[in-house]
C-alpha positions as CSV (number, residue, x, y, z in Angstrom):
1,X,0.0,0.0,0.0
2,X,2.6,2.6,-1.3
3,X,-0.1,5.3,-2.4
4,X,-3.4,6.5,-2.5
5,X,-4.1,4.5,-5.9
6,X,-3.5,1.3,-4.2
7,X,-4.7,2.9,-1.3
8,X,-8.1,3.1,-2.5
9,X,-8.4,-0.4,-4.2
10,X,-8.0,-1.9,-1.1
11,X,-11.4,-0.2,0.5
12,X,-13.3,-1.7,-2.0
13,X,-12.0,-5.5,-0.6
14,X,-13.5,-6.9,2.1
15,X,-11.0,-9.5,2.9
16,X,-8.7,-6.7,4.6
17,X,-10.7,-3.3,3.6
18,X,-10.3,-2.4,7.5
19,X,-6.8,-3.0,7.5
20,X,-6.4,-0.4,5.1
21,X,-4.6,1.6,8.1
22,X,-1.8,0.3,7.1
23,X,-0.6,2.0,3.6
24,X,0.5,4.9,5.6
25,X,2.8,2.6,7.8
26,X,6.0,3.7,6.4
27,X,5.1,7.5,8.1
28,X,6.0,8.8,11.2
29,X,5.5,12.1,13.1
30,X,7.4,14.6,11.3
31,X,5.6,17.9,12.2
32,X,3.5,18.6,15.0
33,X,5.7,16.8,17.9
34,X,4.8,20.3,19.6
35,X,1.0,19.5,19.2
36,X,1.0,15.7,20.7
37,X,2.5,13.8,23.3
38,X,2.3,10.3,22.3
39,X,2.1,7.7,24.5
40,X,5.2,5.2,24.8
41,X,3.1,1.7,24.6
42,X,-0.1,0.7,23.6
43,X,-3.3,0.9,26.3
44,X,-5.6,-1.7,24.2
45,X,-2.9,-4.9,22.8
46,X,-3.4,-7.4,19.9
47,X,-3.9,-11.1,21.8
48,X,-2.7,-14.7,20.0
49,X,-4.8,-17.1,19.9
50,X,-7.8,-14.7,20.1
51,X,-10.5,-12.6,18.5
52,X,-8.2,-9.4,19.0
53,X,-4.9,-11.1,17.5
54,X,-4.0,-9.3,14.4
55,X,-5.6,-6.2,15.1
56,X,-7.1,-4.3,17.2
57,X,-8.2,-0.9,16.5
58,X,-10.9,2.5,15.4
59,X,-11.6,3.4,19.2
60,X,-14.2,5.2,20.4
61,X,-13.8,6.4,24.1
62,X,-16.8,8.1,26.1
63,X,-17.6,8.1,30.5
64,X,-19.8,6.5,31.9
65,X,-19.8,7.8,35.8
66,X,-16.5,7.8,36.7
67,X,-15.6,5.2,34.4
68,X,-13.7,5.4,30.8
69,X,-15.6,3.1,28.6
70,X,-13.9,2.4,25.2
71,X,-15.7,0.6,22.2
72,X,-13.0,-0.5,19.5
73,X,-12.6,-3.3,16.5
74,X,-11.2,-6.4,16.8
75,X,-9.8,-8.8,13.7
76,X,-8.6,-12.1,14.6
77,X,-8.1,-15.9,13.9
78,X,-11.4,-16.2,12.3
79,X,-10.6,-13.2,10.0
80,X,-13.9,-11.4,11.1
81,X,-14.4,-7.4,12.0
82,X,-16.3,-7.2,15.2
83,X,-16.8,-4.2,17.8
84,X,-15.4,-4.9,21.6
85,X,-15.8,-3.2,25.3
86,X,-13.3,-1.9,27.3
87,X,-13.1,-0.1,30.3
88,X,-11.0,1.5,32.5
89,X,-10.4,4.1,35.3
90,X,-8.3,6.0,33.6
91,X,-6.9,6.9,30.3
92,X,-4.7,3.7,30.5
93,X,-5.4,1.2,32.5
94,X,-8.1,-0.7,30.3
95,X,-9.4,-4.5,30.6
96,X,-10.8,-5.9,27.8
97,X,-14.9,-6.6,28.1
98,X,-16.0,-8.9,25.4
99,X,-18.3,-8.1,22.7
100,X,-21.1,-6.1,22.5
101,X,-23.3,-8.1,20.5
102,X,-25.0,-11.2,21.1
103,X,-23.7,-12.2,17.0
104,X,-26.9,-14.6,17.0
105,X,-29.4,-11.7,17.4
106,X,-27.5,-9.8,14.5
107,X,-29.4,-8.7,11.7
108,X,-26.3,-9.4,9.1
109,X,-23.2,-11.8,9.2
110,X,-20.9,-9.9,7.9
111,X,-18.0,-7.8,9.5
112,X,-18.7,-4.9,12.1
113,X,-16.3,-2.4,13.0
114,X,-15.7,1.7,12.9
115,X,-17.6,2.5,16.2
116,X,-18.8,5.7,17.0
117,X,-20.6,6.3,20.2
118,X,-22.0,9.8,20.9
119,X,-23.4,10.5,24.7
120,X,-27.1,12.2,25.1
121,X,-28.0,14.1,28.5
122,X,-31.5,14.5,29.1
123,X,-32.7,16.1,32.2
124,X,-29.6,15.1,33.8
125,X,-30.3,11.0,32.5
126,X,-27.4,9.6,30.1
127,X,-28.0,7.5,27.0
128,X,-25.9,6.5,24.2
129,X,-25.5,5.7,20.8
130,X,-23.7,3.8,18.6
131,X,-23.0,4.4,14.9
132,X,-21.1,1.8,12.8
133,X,-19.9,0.1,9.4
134,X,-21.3,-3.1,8.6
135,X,-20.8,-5.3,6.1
136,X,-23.8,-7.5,4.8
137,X,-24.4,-10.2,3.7
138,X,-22.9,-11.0,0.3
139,X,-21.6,-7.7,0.1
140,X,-17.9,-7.3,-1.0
141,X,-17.5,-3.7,0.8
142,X,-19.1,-2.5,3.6
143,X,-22.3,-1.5,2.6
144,X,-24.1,0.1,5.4
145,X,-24.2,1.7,8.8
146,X,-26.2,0.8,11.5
147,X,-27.0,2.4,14.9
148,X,-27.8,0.6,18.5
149,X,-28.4,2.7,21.9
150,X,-27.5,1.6,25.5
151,X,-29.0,3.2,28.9
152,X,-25.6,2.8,30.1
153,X,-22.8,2.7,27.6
154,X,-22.1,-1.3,28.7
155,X,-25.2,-3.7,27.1
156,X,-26.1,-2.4,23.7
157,X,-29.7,-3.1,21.7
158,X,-29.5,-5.1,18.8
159,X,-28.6,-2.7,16.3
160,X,-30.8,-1.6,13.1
161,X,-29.9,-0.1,9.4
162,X,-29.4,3.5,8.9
163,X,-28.5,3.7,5.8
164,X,-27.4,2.3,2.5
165,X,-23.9,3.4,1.3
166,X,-19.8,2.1,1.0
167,X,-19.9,3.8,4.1
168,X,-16.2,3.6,6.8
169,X,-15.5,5.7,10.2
170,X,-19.1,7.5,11.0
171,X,-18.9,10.5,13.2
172,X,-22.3,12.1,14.4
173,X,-22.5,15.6,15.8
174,X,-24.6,18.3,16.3
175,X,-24.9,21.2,14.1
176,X,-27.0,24.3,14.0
177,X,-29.4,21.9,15.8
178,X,-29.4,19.3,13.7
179,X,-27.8,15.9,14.2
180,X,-25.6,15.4,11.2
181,X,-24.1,12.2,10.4
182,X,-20.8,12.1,8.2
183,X,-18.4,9.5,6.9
184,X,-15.9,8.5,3.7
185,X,-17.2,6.4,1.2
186,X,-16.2,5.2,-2.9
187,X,-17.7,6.7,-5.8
188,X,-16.5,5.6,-8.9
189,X,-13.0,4.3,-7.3
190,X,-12.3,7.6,-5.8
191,X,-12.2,8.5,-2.1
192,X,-15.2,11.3,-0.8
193,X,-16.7,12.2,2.6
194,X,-20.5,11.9,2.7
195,X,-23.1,13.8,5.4
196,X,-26.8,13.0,6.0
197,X,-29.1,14.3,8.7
198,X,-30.6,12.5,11.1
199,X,-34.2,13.0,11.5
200,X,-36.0,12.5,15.0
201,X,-37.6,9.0,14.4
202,X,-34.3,7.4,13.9
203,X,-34.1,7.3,10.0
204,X,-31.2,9.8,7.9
205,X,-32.1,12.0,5.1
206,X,-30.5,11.3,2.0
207,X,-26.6,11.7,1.9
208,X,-24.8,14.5,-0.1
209,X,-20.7,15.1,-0.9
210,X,-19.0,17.6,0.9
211,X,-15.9,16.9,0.3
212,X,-14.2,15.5,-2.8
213,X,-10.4,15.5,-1.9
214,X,-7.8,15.2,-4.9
215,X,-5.7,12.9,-2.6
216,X,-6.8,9.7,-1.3
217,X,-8.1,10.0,2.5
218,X,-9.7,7.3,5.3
219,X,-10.1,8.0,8.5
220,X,-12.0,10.7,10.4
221,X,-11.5,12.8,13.8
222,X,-13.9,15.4,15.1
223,X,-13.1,18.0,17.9
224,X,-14.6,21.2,18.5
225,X,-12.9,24.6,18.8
226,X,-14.4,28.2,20.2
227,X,-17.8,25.6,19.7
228,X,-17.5,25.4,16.0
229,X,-16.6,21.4,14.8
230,X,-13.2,21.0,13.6
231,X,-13.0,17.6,11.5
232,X,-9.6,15.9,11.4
233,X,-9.2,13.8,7.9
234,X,-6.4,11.3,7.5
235,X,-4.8,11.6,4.5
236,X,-2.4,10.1,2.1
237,X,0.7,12.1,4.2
238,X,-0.9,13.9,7.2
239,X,-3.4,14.6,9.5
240,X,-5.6,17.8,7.8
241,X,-8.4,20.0,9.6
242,X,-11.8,21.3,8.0
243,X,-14.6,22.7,8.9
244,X,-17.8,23.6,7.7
245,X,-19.1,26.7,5.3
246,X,-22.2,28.0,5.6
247,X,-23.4,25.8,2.7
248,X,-22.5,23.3,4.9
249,X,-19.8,21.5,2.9
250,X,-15.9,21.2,4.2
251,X,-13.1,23.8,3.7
252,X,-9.9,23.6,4.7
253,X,-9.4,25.1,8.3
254,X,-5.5,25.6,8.5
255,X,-3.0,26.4,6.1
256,X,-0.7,23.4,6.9
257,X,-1.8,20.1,8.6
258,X,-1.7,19.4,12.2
259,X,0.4,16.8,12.1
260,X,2.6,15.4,9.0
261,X,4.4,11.9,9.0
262,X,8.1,11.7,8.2
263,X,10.3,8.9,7.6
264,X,10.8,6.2,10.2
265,X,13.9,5.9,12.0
266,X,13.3,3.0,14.2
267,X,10.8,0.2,14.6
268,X,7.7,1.2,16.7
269,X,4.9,-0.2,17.6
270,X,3.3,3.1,16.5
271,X,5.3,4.1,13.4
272,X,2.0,5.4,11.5
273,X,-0.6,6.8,13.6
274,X,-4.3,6.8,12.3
275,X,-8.0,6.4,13.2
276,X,-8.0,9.1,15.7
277,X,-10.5,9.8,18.1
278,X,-10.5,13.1,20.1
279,X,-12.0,12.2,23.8
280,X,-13.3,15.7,24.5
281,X,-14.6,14.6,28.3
282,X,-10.9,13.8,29.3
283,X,-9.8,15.8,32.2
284,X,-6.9,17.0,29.5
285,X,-7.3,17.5,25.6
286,X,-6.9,13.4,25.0
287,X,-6.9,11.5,21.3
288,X,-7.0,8.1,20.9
289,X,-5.3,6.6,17.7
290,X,-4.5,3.5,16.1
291,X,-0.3,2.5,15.7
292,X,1.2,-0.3,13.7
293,X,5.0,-0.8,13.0
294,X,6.4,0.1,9.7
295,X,5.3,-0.1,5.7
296,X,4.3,-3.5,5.1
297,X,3.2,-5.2,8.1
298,X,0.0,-6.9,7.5
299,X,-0.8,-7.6,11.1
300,X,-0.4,-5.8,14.7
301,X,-2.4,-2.7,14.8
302,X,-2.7,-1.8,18.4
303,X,-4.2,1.4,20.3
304,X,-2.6,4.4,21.9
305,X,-3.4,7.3,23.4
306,X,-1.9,11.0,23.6
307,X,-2.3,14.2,25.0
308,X,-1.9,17.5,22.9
309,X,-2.1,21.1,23.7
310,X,-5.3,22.7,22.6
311,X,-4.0,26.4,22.7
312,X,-1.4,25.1,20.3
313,X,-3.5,23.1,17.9
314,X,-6.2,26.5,18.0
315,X,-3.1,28.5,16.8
316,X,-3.0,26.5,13.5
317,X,-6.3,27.0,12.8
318,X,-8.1,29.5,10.9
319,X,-11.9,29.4,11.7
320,X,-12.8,33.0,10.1
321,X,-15.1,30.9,7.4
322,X,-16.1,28.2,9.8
323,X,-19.7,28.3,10.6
């Protein structure tokens, strides 16, 4: 996976499409040390003989009480995507949970993985849902995303179709009032980022394009900045920031990215760092990635976390056309 060409043949196979991590693996951080302090060793490790043992990784981190609760992908022995539990006390310490899903209740056979999880206060009461890529049955790509909720972030519904569409890494926010739903997807072999709105019964409006990058691009990372959302897009050589116009399509938020890989020097367990998730109820700005070694390796993504400096990060950022 040398390039976004190759890059972007291997999302449309279903045999590894959520490996595809891994064509950036021969990048390291370059720029942006100033930004991150990454951690030394992983918090959530790849285990032999196991569900978990060639990768684990996409987390999504949210509390629950007092508790960090992490949902992330597994791939293992049998070769299948599925989303797992974690949870810890702190930003570190996790034990591994189990699945989610009772897999004889699902709805599809296919691989599950991408998690998203977004936490709802009403009158003071906590609920939570779940967003996620899934791929059906027969399909050869991930074909859909589906939602579940939980009353407390630990035992999950059995989840149900949102919509129809090549669809990888969902993030769901709020915007303007509305719940917005955004993701990348293929069209015609090329990489885009999609957005639908989610209506109050449940269901999504039809999707649009808001972004149709000329390089090749995967994963997704939201924060939010003087309140305005910030979206984080892996790319082919970097992490880049956007944000939203008031048509409500992506522009480019920063003049140069906000992190950039270099060349490895040595053998890490997190020479490329990707699938980031920005845990904005951390005590300290947090983001949770996904690390794997070096260009090549087909097997041993693992997950990390790092702190970075939020006053720094705003300072890249130019928000004047953010809306």
């Amino acid at each position: 996976m040398v390039n976004s060409k190759r890059r972007k043949v291997l999302i449309a196979s279903v045999a590894i499409v959520a490996v595809l991590g891994l064509g950036y693996a021969w990048k390291s951080n370059l720029w942006g040390s100033e930004l991150f302090d990454w951690g030394s060793d992983p918090v959530i490790r790849i285990q032999p003989a196991s569900e978990d043992s060639l990768h684990v990784e996409y987390p999504s981190v949210f509390k629950v009480g007092d508790s960090n609760v992490m949902l992330y992908s597994g791939y293992g022995d049998d070769h299948r995507w599925r989303i797992k539990l974690a949870t810890a006390q702190n930003d570190t310490d996790y034990i591994k949970q189990g699945n989610i899903f009772d897999e004889k209740k699902l709805p599809f056979k296919g691989a599950y993985a991408f998690p998203f999880v977004r936490k709802n206060l009403t009158n003071g009461v906590a609920t939570y849902e779940l967003y996620f890529s899934v791929t059906e049955d027969g399909a050869p790509t991930y074909s859909a995303i589906y939602r579940s909720s939980s009353v407390n972030g630990l035992r999950w519904e059995t989840p149900k179709k949102l919509l129809t569409d090549s669809a990888l890494d969902p993030v769901v926010f709020k915007r303007n009032g509305h719940d917005k739903i955004i993701y990348t997807a293929m069209l015609n072999g090329d990489n885009v980022i999609k957005s639908a709105e989610l209506k109050a019964d449940g269901s999504a409006e039809p999707s649009r394009i808001i972004l149709s990058p000329i390089a090749g691009i995967y994963t997704l990372g939201i924060l939010h900045v003087d309140a305005k959302p910030v979206l984080v897009v892996e790319t082919q050589n970097s992490w880049d920031a956007y944000c939203f116009d008031a048509s409500d399509n992506l522009i480019v938020a920063s003049q140069e990215p906000i992190f950039v890989f270099g060349d490895v020097a040595e053998k890490k367990w997190d020479g490329l760092k990707y699938g980031m998730y920005f845990f904005e109820d951390a005590s300290t700005p947090t983001v949770y990635y996904n690390g794997i070694e070096a260009h090549g390796v087909e097997q041993g993504g693992q997950i990390g976390v790092a702190n970075y400096d939020l006053d720094s990060l705003t300072s890249k950022l130019n928000l004047t056309q953010c809306q």
